[in-house]
VMD Tcl script that builds the backbone (N, CA, C; Angstrom):
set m [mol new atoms 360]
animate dup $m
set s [atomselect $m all]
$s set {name element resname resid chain x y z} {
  {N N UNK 1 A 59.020 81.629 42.704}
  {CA C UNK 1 A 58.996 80.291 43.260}
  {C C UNK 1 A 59.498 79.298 42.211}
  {N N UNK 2 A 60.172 78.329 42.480}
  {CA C UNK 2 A 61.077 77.561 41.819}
  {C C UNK 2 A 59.842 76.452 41.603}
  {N N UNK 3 A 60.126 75.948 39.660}
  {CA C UNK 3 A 59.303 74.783 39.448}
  {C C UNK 3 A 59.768 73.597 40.166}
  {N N UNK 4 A 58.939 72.245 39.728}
  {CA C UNK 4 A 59.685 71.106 40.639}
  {C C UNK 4 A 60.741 70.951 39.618}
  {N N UNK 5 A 60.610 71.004 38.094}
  {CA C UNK 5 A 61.702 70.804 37.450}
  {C C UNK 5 A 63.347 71.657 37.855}
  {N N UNK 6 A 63.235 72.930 38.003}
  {CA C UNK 6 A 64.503 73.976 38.326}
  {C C UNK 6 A 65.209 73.047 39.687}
  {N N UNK 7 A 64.128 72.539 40.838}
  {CA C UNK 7 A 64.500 72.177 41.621}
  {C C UNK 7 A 65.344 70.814 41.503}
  {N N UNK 8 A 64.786 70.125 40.707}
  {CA C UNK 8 A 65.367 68.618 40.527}
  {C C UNK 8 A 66.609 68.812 39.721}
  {N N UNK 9 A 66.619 70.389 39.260}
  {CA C UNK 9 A 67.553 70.388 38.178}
  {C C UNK 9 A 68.421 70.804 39.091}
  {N N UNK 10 A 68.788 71.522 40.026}
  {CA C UNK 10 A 69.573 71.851 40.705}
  {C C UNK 10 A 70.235 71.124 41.736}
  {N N UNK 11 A 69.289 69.741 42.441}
  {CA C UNK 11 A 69.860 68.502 43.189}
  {C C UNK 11 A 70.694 67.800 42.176}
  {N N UNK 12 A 70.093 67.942 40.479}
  {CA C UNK 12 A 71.223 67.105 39.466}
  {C C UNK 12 A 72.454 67.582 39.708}
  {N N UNK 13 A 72.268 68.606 39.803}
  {CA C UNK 13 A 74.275 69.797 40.089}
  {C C UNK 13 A 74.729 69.034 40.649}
  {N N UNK 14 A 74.313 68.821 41.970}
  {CA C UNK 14 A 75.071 68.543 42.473}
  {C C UNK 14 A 75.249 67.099 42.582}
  {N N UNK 15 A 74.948 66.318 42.517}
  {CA C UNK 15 A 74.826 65.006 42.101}
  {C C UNK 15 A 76.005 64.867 41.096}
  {N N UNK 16 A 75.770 65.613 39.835}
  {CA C UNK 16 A 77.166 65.895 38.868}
  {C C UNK 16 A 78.397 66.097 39.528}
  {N N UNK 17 A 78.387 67.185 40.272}
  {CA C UNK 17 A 79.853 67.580 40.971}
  {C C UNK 17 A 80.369 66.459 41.696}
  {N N UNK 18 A 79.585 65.883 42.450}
  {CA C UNK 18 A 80.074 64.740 43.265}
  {C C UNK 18 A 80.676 63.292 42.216}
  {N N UNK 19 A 79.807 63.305 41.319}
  {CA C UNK 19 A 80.802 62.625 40.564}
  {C C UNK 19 A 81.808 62.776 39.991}
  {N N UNK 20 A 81.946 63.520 39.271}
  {CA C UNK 20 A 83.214 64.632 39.079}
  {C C UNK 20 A 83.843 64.519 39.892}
  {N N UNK 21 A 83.981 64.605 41.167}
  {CA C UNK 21 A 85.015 64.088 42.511}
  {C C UNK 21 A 85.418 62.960 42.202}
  {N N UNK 22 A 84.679 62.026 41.716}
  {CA C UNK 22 A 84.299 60.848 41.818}
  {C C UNK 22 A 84.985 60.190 40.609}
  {N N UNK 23 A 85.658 61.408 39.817}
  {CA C UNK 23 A 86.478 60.414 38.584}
  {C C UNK 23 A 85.516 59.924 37.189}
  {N N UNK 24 A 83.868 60.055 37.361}
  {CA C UNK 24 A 83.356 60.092 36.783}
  {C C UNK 24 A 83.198 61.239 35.524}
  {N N UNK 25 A 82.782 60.706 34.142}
  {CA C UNK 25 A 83.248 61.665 33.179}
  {C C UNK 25 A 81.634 62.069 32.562}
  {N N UNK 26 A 80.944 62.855 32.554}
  {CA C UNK 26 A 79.208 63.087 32.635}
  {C C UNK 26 A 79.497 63.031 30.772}
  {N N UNK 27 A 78.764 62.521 30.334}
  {CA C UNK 27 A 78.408 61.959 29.047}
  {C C UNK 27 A 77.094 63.166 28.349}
  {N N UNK 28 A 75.491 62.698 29.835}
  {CA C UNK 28 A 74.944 63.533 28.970}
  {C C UNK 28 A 74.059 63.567 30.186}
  {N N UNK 29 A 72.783 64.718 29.972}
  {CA C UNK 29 A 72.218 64.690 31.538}
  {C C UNK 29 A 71.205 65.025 30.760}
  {N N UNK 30 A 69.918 65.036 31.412}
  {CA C UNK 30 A 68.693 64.702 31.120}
  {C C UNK 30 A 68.129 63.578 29.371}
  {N N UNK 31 A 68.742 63.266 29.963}
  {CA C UNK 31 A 68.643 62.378 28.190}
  {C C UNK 31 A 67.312 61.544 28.199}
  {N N UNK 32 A 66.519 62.160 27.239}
  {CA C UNK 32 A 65.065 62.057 26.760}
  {C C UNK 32 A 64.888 60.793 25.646}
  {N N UNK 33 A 64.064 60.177 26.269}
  {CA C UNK 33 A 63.554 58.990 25.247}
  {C C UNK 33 A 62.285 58.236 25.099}
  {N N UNK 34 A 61.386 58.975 24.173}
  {CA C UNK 34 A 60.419 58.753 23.919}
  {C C UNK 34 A 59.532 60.458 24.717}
  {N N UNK 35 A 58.281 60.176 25.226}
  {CA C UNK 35 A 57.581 61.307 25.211}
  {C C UNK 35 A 58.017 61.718 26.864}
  {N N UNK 36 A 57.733 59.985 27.762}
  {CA C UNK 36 A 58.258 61.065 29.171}
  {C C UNK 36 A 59.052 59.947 29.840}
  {N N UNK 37 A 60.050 59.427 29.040}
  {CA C UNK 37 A 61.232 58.697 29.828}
  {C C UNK 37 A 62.235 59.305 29.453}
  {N N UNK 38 A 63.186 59.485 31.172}
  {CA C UNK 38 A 64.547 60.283 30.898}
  {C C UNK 38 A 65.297 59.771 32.090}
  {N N UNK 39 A 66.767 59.728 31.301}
  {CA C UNK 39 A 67.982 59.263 32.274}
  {C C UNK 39 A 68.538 60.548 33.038}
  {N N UNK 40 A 68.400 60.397 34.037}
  {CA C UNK 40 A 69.084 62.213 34.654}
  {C C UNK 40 A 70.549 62.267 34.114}
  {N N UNK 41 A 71.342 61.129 34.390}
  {CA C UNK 41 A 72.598 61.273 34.375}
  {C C UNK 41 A 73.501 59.852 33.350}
  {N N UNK 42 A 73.957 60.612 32.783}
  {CA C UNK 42 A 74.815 59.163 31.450}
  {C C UNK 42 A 76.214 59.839 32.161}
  {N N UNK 43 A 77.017 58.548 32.685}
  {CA C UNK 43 A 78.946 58.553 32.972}
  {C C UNK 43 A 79.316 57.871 32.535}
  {N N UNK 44 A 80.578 57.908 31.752}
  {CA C UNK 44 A 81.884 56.897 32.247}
  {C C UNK 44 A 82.786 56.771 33.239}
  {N N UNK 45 A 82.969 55.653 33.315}
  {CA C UNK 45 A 84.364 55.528 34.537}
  {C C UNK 45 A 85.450 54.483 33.895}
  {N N UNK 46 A 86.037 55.123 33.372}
  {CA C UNK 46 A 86.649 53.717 32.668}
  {C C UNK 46 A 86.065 53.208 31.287}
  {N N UNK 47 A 85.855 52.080 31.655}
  {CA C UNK 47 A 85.021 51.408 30.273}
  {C C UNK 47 A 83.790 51.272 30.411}
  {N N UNK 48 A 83.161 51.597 32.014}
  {CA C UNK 48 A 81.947 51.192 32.386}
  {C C UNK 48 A 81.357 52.770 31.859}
  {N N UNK 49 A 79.641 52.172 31.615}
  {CA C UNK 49 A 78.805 53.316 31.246}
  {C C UNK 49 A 77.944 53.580 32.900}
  {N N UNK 50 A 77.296 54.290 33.240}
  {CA C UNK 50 A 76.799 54.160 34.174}
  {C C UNK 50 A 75.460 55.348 33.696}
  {N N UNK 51 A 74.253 54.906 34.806}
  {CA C UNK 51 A 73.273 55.234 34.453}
  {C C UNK 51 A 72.517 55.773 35.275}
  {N N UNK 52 A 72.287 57.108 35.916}
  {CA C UNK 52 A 72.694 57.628 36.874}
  {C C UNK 52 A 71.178 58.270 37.378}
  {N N UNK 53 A 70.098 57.690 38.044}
  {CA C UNK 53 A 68.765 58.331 38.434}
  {C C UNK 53 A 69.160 58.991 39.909}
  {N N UNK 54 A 68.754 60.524 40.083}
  {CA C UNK 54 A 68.618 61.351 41.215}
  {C C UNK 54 A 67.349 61.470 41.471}
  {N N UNK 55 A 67.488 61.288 43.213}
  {CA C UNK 55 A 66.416 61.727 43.801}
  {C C UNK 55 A 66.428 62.561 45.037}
  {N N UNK 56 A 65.855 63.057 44.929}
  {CA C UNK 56 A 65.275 64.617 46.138}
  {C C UNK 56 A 64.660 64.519 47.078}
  {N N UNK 57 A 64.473 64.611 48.212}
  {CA C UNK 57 A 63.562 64.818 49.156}
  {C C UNK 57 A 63.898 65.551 50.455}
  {N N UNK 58 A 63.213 66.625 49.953}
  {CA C UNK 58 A 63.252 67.733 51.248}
  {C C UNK 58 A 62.902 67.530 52.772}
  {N N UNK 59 A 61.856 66.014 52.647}
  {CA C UNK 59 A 61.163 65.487 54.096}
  {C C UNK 59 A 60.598 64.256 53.378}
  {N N UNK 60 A 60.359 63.765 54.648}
  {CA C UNK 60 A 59.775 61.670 54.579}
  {C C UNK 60 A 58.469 62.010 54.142}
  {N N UNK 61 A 57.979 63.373 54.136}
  {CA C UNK 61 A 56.476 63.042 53.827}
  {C C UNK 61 A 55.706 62.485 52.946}
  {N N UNK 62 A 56.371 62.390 51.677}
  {CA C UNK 62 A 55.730 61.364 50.581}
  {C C UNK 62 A 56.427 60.341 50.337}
  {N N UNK 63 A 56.947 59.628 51.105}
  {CA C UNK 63 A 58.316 58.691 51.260}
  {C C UNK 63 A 59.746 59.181 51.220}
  {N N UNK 64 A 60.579 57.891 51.078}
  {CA C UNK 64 A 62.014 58.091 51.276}
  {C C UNK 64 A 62.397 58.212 49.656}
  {N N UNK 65 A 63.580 58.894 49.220}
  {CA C UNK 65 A 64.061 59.052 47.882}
  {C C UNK 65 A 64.196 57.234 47.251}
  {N N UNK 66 A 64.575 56.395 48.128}
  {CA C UNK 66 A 64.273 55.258 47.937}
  {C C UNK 66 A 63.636 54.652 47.664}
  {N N UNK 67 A 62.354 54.583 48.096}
  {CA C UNK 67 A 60.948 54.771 47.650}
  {C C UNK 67 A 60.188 55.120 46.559}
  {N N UNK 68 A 60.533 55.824 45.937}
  {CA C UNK 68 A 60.091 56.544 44.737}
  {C C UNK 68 A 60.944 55.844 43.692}
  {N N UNK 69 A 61.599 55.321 43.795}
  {CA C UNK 69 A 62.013 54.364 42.377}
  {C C UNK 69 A 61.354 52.772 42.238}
  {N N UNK 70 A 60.151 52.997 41.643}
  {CA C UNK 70 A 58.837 52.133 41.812}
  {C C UNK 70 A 59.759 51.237 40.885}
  {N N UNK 71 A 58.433 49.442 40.325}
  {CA C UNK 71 A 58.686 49.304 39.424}
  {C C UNK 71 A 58.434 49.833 38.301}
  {N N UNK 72 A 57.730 50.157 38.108}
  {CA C UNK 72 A 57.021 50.909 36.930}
  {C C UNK 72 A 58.511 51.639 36.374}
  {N N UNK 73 A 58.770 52.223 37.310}
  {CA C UNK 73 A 59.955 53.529 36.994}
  {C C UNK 73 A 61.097 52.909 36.710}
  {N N UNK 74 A 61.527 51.681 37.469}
  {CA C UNK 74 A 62.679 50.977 36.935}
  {C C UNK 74 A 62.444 50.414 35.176}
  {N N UNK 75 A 61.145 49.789 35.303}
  {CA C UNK 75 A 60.635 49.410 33.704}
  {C C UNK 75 A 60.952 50.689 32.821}
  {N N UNK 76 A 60.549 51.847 33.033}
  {CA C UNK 76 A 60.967 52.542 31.938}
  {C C UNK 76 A 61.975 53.115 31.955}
  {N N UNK 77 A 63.237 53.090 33.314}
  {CA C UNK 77 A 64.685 53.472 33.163}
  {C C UNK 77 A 65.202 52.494 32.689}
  {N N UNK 78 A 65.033 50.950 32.489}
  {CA C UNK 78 A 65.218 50.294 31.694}
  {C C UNK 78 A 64.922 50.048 30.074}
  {N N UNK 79 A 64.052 50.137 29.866}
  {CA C UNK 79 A 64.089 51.028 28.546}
  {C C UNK 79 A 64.580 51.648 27.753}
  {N N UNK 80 A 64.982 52.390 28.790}
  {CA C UNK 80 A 65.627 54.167 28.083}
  {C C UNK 80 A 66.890 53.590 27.950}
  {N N UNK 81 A 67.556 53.009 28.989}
  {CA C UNK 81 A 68.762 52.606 28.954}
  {C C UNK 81 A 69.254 51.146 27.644}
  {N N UNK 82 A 68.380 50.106 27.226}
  {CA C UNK 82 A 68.624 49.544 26.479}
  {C C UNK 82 A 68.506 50.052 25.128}
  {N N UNK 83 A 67.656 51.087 24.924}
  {CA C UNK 83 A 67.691 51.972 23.851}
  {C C UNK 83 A 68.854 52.919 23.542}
  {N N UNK 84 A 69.102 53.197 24.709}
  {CA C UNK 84 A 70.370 54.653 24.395}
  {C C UNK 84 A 71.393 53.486 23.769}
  {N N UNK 85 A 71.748 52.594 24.459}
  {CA C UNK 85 A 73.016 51.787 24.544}
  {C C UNK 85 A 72.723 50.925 22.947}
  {N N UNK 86 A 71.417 50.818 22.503}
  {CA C UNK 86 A 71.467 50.390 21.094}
  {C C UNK 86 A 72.069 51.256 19.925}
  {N N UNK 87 A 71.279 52.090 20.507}
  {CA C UNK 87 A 71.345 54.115 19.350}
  {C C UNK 87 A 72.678 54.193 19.533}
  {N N UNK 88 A 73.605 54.213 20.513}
  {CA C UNK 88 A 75.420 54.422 20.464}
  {C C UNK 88 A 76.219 53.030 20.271}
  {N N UNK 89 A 75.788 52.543 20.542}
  {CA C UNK 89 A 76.531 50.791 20.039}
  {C C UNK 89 A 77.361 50.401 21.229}
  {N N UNK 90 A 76.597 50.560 22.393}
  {CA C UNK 90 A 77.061 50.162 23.649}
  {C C UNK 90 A 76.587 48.806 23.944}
  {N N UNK 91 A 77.952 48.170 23.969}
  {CA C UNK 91 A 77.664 46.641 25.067}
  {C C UNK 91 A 77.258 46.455 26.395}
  {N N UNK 92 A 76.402 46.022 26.247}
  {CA C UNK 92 A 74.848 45.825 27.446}
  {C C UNK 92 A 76.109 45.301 28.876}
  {N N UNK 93 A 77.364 44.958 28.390}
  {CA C UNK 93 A 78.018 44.082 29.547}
  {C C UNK 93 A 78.870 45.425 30.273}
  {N N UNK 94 A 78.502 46.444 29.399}
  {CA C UNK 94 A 79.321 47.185 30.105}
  {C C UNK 94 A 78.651 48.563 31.124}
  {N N UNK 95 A 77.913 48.036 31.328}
  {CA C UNK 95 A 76.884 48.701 31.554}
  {C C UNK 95 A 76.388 48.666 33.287}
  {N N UNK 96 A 75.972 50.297 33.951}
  {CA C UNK 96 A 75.804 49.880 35.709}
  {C C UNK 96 A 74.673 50.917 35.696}
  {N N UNK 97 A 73.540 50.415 36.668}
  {CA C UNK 97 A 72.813 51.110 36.549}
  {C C UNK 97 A 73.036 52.118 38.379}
  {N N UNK 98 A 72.866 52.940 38.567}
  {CA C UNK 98 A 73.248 53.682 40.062}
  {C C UNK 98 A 71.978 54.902 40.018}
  {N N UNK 99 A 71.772 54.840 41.279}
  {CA C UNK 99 A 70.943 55.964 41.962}
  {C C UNK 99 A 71.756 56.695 43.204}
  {N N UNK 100 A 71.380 57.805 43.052}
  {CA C UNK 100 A 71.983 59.270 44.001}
  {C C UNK 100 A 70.944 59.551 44.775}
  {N N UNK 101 A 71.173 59.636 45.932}
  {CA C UNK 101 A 69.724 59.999 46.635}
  {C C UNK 101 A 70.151 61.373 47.681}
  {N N UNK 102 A 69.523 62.326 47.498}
  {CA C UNK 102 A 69.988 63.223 48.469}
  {C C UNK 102 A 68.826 63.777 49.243}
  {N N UNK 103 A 69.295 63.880 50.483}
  {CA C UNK 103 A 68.085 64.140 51.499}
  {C C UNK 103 A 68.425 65.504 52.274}
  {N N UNK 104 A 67.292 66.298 52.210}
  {CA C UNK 104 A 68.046 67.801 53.214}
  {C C UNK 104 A 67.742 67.948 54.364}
  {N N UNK 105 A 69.040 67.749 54.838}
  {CA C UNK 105 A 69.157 67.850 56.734}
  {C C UNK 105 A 68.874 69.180 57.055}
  {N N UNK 106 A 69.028 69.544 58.221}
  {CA C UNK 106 A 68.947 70.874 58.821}
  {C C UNK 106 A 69.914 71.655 58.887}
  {N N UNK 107 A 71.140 71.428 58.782}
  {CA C UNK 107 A 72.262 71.926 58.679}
  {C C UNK 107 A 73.331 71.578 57.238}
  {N N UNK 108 A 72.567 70.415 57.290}
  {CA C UNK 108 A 73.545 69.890 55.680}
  {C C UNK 108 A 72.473 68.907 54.748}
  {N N UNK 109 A 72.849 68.248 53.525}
  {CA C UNK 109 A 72.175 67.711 52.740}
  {C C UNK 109 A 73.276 66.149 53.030}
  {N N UNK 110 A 72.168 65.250 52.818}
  {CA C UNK 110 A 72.877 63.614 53.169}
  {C C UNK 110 A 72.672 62.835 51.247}
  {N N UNK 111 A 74.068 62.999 50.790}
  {CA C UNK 111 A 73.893 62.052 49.623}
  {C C UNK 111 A 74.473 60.731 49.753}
  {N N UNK 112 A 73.529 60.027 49.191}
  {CA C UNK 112 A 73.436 58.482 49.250}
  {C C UNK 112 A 74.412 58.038 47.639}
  {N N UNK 113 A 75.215 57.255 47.178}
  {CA C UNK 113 A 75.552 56.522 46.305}
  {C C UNK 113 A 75.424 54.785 46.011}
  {N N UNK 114 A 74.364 54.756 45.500}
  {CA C UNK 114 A 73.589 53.128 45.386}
  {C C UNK 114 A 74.308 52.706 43.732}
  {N N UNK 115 A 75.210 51.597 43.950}
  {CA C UNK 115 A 75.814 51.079 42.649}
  {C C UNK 115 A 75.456 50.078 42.380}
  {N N UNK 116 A 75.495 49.249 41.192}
  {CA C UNK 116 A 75.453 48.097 40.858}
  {C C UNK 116 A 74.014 47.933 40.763}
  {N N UNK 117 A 72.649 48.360 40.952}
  {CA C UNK 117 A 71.779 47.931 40.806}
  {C C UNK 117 A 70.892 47.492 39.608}
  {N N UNK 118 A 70.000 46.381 40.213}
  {CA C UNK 118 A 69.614 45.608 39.205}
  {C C UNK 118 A 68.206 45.765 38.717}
  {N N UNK 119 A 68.508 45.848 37.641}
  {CA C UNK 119 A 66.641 46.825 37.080}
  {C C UNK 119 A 65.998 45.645 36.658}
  {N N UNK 120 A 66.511 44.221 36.420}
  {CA C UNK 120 A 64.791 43.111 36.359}
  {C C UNK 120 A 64.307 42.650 37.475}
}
mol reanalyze $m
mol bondsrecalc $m
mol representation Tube
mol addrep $m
């Protein structure tokens, strides 16, 4: 039986590949900061950095993948993200924060691409 981690790790795949379609260039994936804040996904596109949180949900039963990006959770993907971008000497202007949301249908999986969003 698959942990929840293998599982989340495997919606990241694909989340990756689709960007990769997407012209996007994957930088770094699970990127850890501090004891339990982590960016699933670091891209470029260009000059822009992008900052890339996936979410999973097999059914509505504990909410929508939408849902689950509390504040709390934006506070510490914010974080992580003004930190990484200090530690590499990234300009804060260049910077997008995006969520992937993928939901599993009965016949297929529905991924969502949410850009531009604003973490204050």
């Amino acid at each position: 039986m698959q942990t929840t981690k293998q599982k989340g790790d495997l919606w990241e795949v694909i989340a990756i590949k689709y960007l990769q379609r997407n012209d996007y260039r994957i930088l770094e994936t699970n990127y850890k900061f501090g004891r339990f804040w982590e960016i699933d996904v670091i891209a470029q596109k260009n000059d822009i950095f992008y900052f890339i949180e996936v979410k999973y949900r097999s059914s509505q039963k504990y909410g929508t993948a939408e849902e689950s990006i509390t504040k709390s959770k934006l506070y510490k993907l914010e974080k992580s993200i003004y930190s990484y971008c200090m530690k590499k000497r990234i300009d804060l202007d260049n910077i997008s924060f995006q969520v992937i949301t993928i939901v599993k249908g009965q016949t297929s999986n529905k991924l969502t691409h949410y850009k531009n969003i604003c973490l204050s």
